[in-house]
C-alpha positions in Angstrom: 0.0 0.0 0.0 2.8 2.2 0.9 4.2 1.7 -2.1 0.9 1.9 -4.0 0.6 5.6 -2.4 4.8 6.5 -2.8 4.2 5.9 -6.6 0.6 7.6 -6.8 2.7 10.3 -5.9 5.5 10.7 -8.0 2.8 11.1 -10.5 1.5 14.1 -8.7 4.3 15.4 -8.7 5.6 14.9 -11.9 2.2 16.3 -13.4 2.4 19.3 -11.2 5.6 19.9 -12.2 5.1 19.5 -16.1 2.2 22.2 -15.7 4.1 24.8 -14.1 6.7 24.2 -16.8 4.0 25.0 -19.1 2.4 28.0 -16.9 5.8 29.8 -17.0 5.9 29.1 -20.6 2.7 30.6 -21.4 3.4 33.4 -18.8 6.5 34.7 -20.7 5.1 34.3 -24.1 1.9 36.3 -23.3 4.6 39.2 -21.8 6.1 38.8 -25.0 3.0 39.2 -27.1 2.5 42.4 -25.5 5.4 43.8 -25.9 5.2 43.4 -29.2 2.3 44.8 -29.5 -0.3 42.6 -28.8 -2.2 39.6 -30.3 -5.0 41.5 -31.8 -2.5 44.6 -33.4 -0.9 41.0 -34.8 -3.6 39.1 -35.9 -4.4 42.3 -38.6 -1.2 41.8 -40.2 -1.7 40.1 -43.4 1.5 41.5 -45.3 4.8 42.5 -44.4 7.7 44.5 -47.0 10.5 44.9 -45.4 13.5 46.9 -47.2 17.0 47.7 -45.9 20.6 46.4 -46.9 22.5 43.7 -45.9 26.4 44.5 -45.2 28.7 42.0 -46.9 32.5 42.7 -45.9 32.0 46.2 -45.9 29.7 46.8 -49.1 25.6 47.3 -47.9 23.3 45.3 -50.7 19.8 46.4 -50.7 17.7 44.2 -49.7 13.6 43.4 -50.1 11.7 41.0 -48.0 8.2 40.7 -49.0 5.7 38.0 -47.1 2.2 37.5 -48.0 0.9 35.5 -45.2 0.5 31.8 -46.3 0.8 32.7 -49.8 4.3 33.6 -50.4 8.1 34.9 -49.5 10.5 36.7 -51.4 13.6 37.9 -50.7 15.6 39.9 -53.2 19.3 41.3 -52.6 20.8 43.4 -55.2 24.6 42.5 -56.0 26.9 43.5 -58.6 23.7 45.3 -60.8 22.2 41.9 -60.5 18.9 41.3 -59.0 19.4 38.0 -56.9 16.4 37.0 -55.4 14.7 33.4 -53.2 11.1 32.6 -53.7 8.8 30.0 -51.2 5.5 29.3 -51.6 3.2 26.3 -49.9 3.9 24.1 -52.3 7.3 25.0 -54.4 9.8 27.1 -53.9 13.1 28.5 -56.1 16.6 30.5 -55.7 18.2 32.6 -58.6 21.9 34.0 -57.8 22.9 35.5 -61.2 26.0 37.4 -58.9 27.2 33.8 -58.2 27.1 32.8 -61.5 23.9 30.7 -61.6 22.4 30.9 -65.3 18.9 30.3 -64.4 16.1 30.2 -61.5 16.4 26.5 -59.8 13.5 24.6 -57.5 14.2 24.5 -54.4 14.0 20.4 -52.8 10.6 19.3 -51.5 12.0 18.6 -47.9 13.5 22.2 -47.8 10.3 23.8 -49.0 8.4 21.7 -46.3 10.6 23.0 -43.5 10.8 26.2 -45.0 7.0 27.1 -44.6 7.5 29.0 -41.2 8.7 31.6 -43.9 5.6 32.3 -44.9 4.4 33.9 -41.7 3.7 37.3 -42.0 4.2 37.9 -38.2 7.7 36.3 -38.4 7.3 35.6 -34.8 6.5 31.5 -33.7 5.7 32.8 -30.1 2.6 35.2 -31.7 -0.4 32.9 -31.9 1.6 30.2 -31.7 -0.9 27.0 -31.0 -2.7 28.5 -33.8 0.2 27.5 -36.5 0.8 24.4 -34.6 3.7 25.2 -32.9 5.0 23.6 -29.6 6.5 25.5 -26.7 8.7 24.4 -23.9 10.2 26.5 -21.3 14.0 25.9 -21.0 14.7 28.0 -17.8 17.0 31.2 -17.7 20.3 31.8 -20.3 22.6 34.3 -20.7 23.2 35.8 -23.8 26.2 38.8 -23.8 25.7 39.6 -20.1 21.7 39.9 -20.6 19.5 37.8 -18.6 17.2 35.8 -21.0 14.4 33.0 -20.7 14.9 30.5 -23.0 12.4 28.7 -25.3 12.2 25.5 -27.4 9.8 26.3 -30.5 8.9 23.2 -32.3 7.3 24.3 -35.8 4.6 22.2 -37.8 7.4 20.9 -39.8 8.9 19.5 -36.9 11.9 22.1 -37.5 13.2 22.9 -34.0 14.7 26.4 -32.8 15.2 28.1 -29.8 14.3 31.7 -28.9 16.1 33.9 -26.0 13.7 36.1 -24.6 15.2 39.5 -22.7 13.9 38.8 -19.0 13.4 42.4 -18.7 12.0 44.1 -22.2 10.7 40.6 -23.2 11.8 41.3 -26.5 13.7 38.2 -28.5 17.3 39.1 -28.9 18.7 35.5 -30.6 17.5 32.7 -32.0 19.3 29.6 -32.8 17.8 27.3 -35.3 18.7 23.6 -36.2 18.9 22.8 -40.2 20.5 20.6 -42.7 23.1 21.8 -44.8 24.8 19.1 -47.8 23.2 16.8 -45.7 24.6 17.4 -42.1 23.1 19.6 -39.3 24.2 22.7 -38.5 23.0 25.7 -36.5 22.2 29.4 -37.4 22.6 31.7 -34.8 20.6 35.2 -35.5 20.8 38.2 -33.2 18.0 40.9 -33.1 17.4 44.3 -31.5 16.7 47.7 -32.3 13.0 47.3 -31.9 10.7 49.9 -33.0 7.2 50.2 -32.9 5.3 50.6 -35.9 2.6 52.9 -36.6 -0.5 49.9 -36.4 0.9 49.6 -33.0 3.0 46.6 -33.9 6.7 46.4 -32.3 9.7 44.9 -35.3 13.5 44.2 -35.0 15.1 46.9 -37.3 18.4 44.9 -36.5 19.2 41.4 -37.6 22.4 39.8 -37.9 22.5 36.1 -39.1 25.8 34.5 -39.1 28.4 37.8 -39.3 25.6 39.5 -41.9 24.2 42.0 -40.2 21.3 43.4 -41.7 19.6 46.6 -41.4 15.8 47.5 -42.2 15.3 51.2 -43.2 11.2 50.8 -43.0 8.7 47.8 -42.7 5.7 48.2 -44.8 2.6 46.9 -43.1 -0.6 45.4 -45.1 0.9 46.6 -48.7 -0.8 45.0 -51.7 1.3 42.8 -52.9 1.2 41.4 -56.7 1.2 37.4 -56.1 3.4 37.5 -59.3 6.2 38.4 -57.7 6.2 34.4 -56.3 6.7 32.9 -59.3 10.4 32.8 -61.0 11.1 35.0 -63.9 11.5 32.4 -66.7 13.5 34.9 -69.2 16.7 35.1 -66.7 
């Protein structure tokens, strides 16, 4: 009997545990959520065109990222005159770096454009109505990151691809991610900084700084529900 009870519990215990786990989770992601703005400020953002340059050793490449939520994700860098540009849809997706000497637009792999659909959130935020797009949270306790106190997250997308998120324990803001993919087929891990939030004029608050991997990018204006020409998804055959 005693041992009937001792085990009974554990269990307890163990549940109890696993929902404060997930209290604290939901606790710092609804912080988050509102200091960005909020959920319903979010949840009118259909379209996001975001323009700024990218600086490569020195030189700053102008750079366009246009997301139409679930419909489509471009991203276009100017380099050398040359228009380079990488395109994701739901279903297909393609890359086209003239400036490296690629003669025409190439698909991108099935398996990449499956993991790649987190892309196509217009929020560009997993934590913002996250069991919406199927996403699961799990609270990894507190980090440092540069001397700045950080709760740490394990975001598990739809497509089962897994990154983490470091969230400021103070301004609640994300400043890093790190994000698990494959690369020639072996895993490797991206490691993106963010900061110099702004808020927006529909009340929404961005990251005008983002540096992925020693290329620092810097957004000079984020365009919020601009039509966008579906078009602009779809490779240019005549490169």
């Amino acid at each position: 009997m005693k041992k009937t009870t001792a085990f009974l519990a554990a269990i307890a215990i163990s549940c109890i545990a696993a929902s404060a786990r997930a209290q604290t989770a939901d606790e710092i992601i609804n912080k988050h959520v509102e200091a960005m703005g909020g959920l319903e400020n979010w949840k009118k953002v259909n379209s996001t065109v975001l323009t700024g340059s990218i600086n490569q050793g020195g030189t700053e490449l102008p750079v366009t990222v246009t997301t139409l939520n679930g419909k489509g994700f471009r991203m276009e860098m100017t380099m050398s005159g040359m228009v380079n540009y990488q395109i994701l849809t739901p279903t297909a997706g393609w890359t086209y770096f003239p400036a490296f000497g690629q003669p025409k637009p190439e698909a991108t792999t099935d398996a990449d454009v499956k993991e790649s659909q987190d892309q196509l959130d217009a929020m560009m935020d997993p934590l913002i109505d996250y069991k919406s797009k199927g996403c699961s949270v799990t609270y990894l306790g507190k980090d440092q990151v540069e001397g700045t106190e950080c709760h740490k997250l394990k975001v598990v997308q739809k497509s089962g691809k897994e990154e983490t998120l470091f969230i400021d324990a103070s301004t609640y803001y994300c400043i890093r991610t790190t994000e698990k993919a494959k690369a020639n087929g072996k895993e490797v891990e991206s490691v993106t900084t963010l900061g110099n939030y702004q808020k927006l004029p529909e009340g929404v608050v961005f990251p005008m700084s983002i540096e992925t991997e020693g290329a620092p990018i810097t957004l000079k204006s984020v365009q919020i529900n601009k039509k966008i020409d579906e078009n602009i998804f779809k490779p240019d055959e005549k490169k």
